[in-house]
N, C-alpha and C positions, 0 to 999 in steps of 0.2 A: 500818407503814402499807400498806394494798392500794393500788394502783395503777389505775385504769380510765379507760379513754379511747375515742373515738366520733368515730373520724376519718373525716373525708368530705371530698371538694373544694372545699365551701364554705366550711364551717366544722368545728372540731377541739373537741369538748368533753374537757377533764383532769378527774380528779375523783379527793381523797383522803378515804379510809374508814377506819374503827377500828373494832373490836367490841366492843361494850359488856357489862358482865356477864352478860346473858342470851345471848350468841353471837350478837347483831342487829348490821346493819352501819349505822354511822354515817356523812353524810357532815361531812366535818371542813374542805372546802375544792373549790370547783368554780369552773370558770373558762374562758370558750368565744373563741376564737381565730380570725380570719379566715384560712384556709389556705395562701391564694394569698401571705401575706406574709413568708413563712417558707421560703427556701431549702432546709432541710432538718426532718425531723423535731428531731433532736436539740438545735437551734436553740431550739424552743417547748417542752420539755422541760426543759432549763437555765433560761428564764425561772419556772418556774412550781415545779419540785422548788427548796426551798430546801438549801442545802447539809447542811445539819443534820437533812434526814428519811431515814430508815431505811425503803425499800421490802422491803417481807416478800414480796409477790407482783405480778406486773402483768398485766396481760390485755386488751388492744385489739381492739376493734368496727371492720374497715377498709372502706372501699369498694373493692373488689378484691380478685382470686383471690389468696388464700395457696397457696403452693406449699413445700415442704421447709420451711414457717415462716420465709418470706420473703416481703417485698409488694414488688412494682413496682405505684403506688395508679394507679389509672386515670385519673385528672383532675389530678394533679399529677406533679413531677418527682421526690417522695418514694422514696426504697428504705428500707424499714423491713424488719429483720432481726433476731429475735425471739434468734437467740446471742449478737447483740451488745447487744441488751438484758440480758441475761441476765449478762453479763459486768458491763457498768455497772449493776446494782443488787445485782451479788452476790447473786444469788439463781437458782435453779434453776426457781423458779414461775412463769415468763415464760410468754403464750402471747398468737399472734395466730389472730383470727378473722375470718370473713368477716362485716362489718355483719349480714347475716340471721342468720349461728349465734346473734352477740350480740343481737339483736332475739327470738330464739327463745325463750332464757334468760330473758332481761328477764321477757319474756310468763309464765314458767313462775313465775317471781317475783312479778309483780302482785298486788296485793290485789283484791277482785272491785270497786270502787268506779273503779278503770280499765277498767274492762271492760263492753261495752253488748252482749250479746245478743241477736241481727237475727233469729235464727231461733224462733220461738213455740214451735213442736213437736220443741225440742233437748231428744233425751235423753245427760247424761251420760254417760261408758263412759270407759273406760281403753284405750287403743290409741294408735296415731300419731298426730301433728299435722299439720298443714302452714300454712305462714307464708310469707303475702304479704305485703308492703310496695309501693304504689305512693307514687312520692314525685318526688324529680328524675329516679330509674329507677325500672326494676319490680323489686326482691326476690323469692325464693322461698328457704326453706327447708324442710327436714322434719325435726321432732323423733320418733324414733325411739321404742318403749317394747321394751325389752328384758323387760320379764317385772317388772321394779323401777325404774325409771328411763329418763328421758326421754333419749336424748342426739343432739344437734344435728347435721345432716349440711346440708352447705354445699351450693351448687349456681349453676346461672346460667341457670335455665327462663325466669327473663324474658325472654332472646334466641332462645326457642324460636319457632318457626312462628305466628303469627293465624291462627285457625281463622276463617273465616265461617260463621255460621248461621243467614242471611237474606239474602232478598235484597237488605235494606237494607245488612248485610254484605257482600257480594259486590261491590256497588258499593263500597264504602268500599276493602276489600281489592285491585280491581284500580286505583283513585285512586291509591292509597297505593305499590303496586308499582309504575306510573313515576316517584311520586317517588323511592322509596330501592330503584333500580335490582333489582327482582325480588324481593328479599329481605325480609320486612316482619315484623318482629317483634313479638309482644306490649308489649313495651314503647314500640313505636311509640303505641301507643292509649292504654296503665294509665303514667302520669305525667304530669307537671305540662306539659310541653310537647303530651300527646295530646288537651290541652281544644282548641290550637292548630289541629292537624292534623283533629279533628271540626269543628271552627266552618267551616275553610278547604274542607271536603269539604260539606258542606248547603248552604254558599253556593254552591259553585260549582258540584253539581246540579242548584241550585234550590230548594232543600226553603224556602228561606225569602228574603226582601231582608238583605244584611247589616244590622247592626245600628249605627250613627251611635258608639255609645258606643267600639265594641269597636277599637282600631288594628290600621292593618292590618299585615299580615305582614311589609311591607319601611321599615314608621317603626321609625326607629333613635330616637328621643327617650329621655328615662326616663320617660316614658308609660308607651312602647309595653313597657316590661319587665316590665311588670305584667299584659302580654293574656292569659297563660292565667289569673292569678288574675281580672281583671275577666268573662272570660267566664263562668268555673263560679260567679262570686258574682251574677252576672244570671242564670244559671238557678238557682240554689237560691234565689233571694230570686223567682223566679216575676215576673221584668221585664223580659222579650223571647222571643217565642215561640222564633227558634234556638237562644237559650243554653239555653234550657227543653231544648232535644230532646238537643241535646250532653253536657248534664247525664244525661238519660235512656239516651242511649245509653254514654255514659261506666258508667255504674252497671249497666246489662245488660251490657255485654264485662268489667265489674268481676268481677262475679258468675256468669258462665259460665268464666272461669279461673282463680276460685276451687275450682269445682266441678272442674275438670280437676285439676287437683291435689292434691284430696281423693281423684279416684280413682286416678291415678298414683300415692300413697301409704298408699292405704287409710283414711283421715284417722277411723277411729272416736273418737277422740281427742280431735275437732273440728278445726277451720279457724278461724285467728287471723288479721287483717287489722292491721297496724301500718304505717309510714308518714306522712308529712304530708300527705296527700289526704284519707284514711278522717274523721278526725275534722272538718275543714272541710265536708264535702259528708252526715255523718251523717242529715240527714233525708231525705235522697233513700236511702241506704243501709239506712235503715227503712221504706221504702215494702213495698209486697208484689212489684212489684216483683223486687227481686234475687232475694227468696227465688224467686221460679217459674221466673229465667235459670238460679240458682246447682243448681236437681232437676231441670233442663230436659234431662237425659239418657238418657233414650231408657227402654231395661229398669232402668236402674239408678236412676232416681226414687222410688222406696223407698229404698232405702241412705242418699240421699242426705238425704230429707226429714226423717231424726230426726239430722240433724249439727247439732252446734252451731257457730256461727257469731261469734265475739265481734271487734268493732271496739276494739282499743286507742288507749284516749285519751292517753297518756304521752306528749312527746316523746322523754321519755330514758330508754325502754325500751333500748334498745341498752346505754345506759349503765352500767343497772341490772343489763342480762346482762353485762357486764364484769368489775362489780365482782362478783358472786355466782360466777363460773367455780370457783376454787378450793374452795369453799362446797359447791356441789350433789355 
């Protein structure tokens, strides 16, 4: 049996695979885990491997840096340690990944009925990738073309610099700099908590009256848990001028650091968007819009305008690059 798994600090997806006579992988057994309930990895592991399966290979999608293929996971107490996996399944074919490598994969695997194409004027080519994920963080990877093969290089640019390119921008970014003490990262903006920090920055500008519906920042209810999803689904459903703009502006800083990181890796490739944001907010993600933030660079708006652009719709693209590692 192949072994894959899509661990994050929420939730833990397991999932066992066999290949069928054509060398296609089957899944044979999938099963998702609330994280936080499980002291250790090896704990939800034992539940779910019955004693009587024979792992041939495994390969885990983490949220955190792998290091000498070791995880200390960033939202939880986990140390996941890819020898000692290796030892407990007897097997040599052990590997941990960084969530993005394995979202990378996924994506290289997709059938194209996952995949929605934002850009009109994408021409195909053979070259690198690059792979964002906004979600509870912002992901980035870059898949690699060596001349035959794609292969996946991990990274952590979501914690890179917010560039402002407006002056609507420039307000936002010195807002945001007395909140998170000078330092303001993209991922401050590209995830599910940045619907939060846009709504809280328009209002308190000005740009608009808060909105009745949306709770405020400091109701602790299980309402209020739901405020970044209740905002971004008032402005995609076009039902309060703020969420409208939030939505708007969400979708322009989406698509301007897509484009940075198309050119940071040269992305002829394309630019893959995976994550649990892309697919919820997709009609704003089709406007024209992105496309003019995403070529909005200066000399290099040529290069950019024949990139292909695809929103995956999967959630369990991670999962799907898990299971195919030993595969590709």
């Amino acid at each position: 049996m192949i072994l894959a798994g899509d661990i994050g600090g929420t939730k833990t997806v397991l999932a066992l695979y066999s290949k069928n006579e054509q060398g296609q992988l089957q899944c044979e057994l999938e099963q998702t885990f609330a994280s936080s309930e499980y002291p250790q990895f090896n704990d939800l592991l034992s539940i779910f491997i019955k004693p009587d399966i024979t792992i041939e290979s495994a390969c885990f999608g983490i949220a955190g840096p792998i290091v000498d293929q070791r995880c200390q996971t960033t939202n939880l107490p986990w140390v996941i340690d890819g020898q000692e996996l290796a030892q407990r399944f007897s097997t040599d074919q052990v590997k941990l990944l960084n969530d993005l490598e394995a979202m990378a994969i996924g994506i290289l695997n997709s059938p194209d009925a996952d995949l929605v194409e934002l850009n009109p004027n994408a021409q195909n080519k053979k070259g690198n990738i690059a792979v964002i994920a906004a979600g509870t963080g912002l992901g980035q990877a870059i898949l690699y073309w060596d001349g035959e093969h794609h292969r996946p290089i991990a990274t952590e640019g979501g914690h890179s610099d917010f560039a402002a390119q407006s002056k609507q921008q420039d307000q936002l970014l010195n807002y945001l700099r007395k909140r998170f003490n000078d330092h303001v990262s993209w991922e401050r903006v590209l995830s599910g908590d940045g619907f939060g920090y846009l709504y809280d920055f328009l209002v308190d500008t000005g740009y608009a009256p808060a909105c009745p519906a949306v709770p405020s920042e400091n109701d602790v209810s299980a309402y209020a848990g739901d405020r970044n999803a209740i905002i971004s689904r008032l402005g995609i459903n076009q039902e309060d001028p703020i969420c409208i703009e939030v939505v708007r502006l969400f979708v322009e800083l989406y698509a301007a650091e897509s484009g940075n990181l198309a050119l940071k890796c040269l992305a002829t490739g394309g630019v893959f968007i995976g994550g649990g944001i892309g697919p919820k907010i997709l009609p704003a993600l089709q406007s024209e819009h992105f496309i003019q933030a995403f070529t909005a660079k200066g000399r290099f708006k040529k290069l950019l305008d024949h990139i292909s652009v695809k929103v995956s719709l999967n959630p369990n693209t991670p999962l799907v690059g898990a299971a195919n590692y030993f595969s590709n």
